[in-house]
N, C-alpha and C positions, 0 to 999 in steps of 0.2 A: 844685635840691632835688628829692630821687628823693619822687612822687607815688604814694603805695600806692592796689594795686589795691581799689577799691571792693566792699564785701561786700553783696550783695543777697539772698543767703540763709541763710538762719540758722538750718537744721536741722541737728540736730545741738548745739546749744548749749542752754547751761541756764542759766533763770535763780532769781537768788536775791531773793527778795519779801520786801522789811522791810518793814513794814507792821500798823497795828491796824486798819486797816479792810477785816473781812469783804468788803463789796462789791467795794473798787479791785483786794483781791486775787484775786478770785474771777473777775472781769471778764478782768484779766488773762490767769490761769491759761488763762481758754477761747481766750484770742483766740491768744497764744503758741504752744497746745498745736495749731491749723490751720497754724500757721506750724514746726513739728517742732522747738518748743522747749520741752525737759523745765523744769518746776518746781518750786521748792523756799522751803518758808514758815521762816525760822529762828526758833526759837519767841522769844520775848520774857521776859526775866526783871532785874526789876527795872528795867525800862526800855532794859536794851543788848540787842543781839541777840545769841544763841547763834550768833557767825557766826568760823571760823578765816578769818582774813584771808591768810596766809600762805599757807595752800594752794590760794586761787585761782587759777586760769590764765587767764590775756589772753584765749589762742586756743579758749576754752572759755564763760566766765562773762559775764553780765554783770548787775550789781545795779542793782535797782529799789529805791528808798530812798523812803521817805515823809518829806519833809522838815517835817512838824508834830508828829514826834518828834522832841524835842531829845536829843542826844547817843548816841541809840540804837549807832552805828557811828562808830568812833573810826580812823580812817587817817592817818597821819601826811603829809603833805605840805606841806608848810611848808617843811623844811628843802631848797635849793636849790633851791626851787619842782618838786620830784616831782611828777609821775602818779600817781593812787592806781592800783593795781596790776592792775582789771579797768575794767571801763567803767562809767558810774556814770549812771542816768538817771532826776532827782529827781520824785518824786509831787507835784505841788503843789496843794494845798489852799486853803492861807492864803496869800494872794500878799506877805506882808510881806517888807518890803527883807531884814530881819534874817534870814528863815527861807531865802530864795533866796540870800543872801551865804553861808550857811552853807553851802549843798546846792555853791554855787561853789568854796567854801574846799576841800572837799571832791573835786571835779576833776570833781563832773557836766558830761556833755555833752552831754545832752538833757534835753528835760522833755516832761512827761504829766501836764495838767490831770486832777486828781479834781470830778465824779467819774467812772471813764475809761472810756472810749465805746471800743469794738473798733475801730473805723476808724480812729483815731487811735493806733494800737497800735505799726503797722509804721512808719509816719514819725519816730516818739521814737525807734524801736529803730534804725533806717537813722540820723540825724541821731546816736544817741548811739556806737554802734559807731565808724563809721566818722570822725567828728570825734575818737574817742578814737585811733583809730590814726593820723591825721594828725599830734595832736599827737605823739606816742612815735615820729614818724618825722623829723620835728621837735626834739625833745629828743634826742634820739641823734643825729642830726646838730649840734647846737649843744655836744654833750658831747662828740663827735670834735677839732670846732674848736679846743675850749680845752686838749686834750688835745693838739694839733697846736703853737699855738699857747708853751704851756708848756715842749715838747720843741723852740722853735725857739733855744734856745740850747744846744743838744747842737749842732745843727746848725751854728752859727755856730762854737764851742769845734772842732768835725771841724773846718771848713775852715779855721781859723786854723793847726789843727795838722800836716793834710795839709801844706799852703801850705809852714811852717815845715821839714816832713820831706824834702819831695818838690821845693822852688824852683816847683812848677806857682803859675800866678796865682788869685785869687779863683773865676773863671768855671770853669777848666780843675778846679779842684780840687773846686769845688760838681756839678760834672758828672760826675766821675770815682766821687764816695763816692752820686751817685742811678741811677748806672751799676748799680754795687755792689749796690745797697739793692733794686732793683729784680731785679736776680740772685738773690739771696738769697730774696728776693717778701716782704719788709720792707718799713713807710715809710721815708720818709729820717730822719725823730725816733727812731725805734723804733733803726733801723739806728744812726744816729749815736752814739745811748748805747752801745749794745753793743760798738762798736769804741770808744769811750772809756774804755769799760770793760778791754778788752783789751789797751789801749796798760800797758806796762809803765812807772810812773811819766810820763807823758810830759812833763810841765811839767819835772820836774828834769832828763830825759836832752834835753832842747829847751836849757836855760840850757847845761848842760856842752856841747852843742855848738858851741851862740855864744861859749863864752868860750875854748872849745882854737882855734878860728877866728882865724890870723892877720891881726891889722886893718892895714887900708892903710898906716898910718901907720909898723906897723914892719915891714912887704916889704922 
């Protein structure tokens, strides 16, 4: 598993401060703003934040969420066990199971006890960053696999049909289409479809060949 390089400075980055509490954000604000990270309060209205989730960037963002606001920030992850889409690093107040499972459902990767002391500023922000890009290096290697995984009966359908065209054996024929695929700077899944794609009928013109084939029996 490919190990991304460790982020140790975070100027240049901005973050996004959900929160009603004056102090944790304000604490914040100062300790971020020596460490050359711009920030940004999204106001509060009716309880959700004023916040486009969409237009976040990984390589940019990272949110501070006050987890003893219920539902303020709504990110789907759930579905295929997703990464919310920047790095997520929950304020905790209240240490209830319920309010921490939630900040977790949510895909925080760090936490920062309220109410928050500037020392403790850069270890939330090191431990949340860089845990969130493990995982998303992590996640995309596991959605390669099954992506891999998926395309390996293209691969098996190739070498049935090579085998079938060409008389080469199982080996000779698996070697010859990752020869190929590897020419092209294809994987062999990716590759394999695309030549299965291109074979012209090839199941039916495979049958008419076996059957215009004079069998032993009447030579």
């Amino acid at each position: 598993m490919t190990v991304p390089r460790l982020i140790q400075n975070f100027k240049g980055g901005r973050a996004l401060i959900v929160t009603s509490s004056r102090s944790a954000a304000e604490a914040l604000e100062a300790t971020l703003a020596k460490l050359g990270v711009s920030v940004e309060r999204p106001a509060l209205v009716d309880g959700r934040a004023e916040l486009d989730i969409a237009s976040l960037q990984a390589e940019r963002d990272i949110l501070f969420l006050d987890g003893d606001l219920d539902g303020a920030v709504v990110i789907d992850t759930a579905a295929g066990g997703r990464l919310p889409p920047v790095p997520i690093i929950g304020l905790v107040g209240v240490e209830a199971p319920s309010r921490l499972k939630a900040l977790m459902n949510l895909g925080a990767t760090g936490f920062l006890r309220k109410p928050v002391h500037g020392a403790a500023v850069y270890t939330a922000l090191f431990l949340g960053v860089n845990q969130f890009l493990l995982r998303s290096e992590m996640q995309g290697q596991l959605e390669e696999l099954g992506r891999r995984r998926q395309g390996r009966r293209f691969v098996i359908k190739a070498v049935v049909l090579l085998m079938q065209q060409t008389g080469l054996d199982d080996d000779a024929a698996y070697s010859l289409l990752r020869r190929e695929s590897m020419r092209s700077r294809q994987g062999l899944e990716s590759y394999c479809e695309q030549w299965l794609g291109n074979q012209a009928d090839p199941a039916a013109q495979t049958m008419q060949e076996t059957a215009q084939r004079p069998r032993a029996d009447q030579a």
